[in-house]
C-alpha positions as a LaTeX table, in Angstrom:
\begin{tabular}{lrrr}
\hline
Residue & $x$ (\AA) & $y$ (\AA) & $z$ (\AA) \\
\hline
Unk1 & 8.04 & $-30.14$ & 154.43 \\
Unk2 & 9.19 & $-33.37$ & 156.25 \\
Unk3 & 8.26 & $-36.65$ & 154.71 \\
Unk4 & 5.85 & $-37.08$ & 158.11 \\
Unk5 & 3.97 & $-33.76$ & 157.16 \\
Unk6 & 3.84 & $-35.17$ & 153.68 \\
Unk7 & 1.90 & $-38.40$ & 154.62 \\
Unk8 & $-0.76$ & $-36.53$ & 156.62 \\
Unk9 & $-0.89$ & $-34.43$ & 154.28 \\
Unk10 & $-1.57$ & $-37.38$ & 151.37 \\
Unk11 & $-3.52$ & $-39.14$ & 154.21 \\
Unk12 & $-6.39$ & $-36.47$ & 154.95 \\
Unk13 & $-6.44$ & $-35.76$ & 151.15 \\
Unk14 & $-7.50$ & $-39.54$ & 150.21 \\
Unk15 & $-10.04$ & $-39.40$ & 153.10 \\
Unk16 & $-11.39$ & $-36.48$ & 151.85 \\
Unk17 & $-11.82$ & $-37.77$ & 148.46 \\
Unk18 & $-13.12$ & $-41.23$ & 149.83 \\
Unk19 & $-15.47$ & $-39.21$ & 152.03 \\
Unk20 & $-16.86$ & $-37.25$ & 149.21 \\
Unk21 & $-16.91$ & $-40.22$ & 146.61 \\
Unk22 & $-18.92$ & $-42.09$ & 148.80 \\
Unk23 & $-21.55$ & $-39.49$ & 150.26 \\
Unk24 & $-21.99$ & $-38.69$ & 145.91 \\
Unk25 & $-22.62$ & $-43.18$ & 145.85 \\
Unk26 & $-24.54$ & $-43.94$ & 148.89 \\
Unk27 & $-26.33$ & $-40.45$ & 150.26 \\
Unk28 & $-27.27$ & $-38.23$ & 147.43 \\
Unk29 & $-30.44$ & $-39.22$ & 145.07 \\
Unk30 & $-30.18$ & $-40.61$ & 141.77 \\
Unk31 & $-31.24$ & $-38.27$ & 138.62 \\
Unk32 & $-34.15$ & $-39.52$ & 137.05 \\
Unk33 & $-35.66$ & $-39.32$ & 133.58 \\
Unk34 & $-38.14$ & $-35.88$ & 133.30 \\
Unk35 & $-40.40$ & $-37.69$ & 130.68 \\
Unk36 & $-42.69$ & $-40.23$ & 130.48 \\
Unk37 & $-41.90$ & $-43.84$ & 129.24 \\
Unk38 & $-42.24$ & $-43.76$ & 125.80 \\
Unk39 & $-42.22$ & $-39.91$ & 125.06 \\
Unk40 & $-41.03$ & $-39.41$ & 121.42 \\
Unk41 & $-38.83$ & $-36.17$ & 121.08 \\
Unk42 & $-38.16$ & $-34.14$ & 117.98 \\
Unk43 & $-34.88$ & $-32.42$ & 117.80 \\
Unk44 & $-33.91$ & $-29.28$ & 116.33 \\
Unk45 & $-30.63$ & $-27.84$ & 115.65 \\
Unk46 & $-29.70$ & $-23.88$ & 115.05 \\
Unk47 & $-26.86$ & $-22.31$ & 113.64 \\
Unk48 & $-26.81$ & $-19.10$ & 116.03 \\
Unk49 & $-24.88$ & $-15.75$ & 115.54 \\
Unk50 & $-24.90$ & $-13.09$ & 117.61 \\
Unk51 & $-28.74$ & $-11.65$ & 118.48 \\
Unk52 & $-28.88$ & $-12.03$ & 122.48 \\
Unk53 & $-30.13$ & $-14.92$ & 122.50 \\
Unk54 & $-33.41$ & $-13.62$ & 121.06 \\
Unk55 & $-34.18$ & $-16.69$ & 118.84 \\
Unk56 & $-33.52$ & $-18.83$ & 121.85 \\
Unk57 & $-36.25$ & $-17.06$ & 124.43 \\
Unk58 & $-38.87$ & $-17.65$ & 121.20 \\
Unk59 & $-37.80$ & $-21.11$ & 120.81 \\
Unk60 & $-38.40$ & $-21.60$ & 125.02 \\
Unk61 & $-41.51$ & $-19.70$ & 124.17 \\
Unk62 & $-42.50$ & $-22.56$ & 122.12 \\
Unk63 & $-41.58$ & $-25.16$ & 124.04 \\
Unk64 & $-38.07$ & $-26.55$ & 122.63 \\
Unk65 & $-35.49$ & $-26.68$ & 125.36 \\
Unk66 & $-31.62$ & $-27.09$ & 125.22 \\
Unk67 & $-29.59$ & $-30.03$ & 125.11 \\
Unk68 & $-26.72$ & $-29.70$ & 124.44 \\
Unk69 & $-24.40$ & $-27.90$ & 121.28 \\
Unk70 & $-22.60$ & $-29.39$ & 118.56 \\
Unk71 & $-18.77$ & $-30.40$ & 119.50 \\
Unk72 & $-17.29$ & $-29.85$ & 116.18 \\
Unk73 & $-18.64$ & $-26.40$ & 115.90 \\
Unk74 & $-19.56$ & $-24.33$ & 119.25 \\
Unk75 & $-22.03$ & $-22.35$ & 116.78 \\
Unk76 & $-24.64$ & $-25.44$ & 116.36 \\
Unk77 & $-27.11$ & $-25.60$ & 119.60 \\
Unk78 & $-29.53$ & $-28.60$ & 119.38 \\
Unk79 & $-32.78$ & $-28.13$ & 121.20 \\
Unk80 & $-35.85$ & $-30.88$ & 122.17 \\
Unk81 & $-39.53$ & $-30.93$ & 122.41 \\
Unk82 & $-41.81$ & $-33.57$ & 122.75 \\
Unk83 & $-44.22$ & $-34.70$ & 119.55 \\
Unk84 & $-47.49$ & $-32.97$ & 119.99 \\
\hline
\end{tabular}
């Protein structure tokens, strides 16, 4: 590769990123909160094994939903509901 091919090259790469950084800033929407103001959440958090996920479909079932897991230990999910 000559060092010309190299700077179109570089070139239509930082376009592309500046293209794409700035359609993510200026065109696509903002996410929004999916609660109300003021919503109080209760949080639950599950040491899982290996069951198919059953426990998880009867937790949905009841209205907890998935958040996010624990980062020390991929076995700890943590779930969310709003207070009744």
């Amino acid at each position: 590769m000559t060092a010309r091919h190299g700077f179109w090259l570089g070139l239509a790469l930082g376009l592309t990123f500046a293209l794409g950084f700035a359609a993510a800033v200026l065109v696509l929407p903002r996410a929004e909160a999916q609660s109300a103001p003021g919503t109080r959440w209760r949080y639950m958090t599950v040491r899982h094994g290996w069951d198919e996920g059953r426990w998880a479909n009867e937790a949905g079932q009841n209205g907890w939903r998935f958040v996010g897991f624990d980062a020390s230990s991929a076995h700890v999910l943590i779930f969310e509901r709003p207070y009744e």
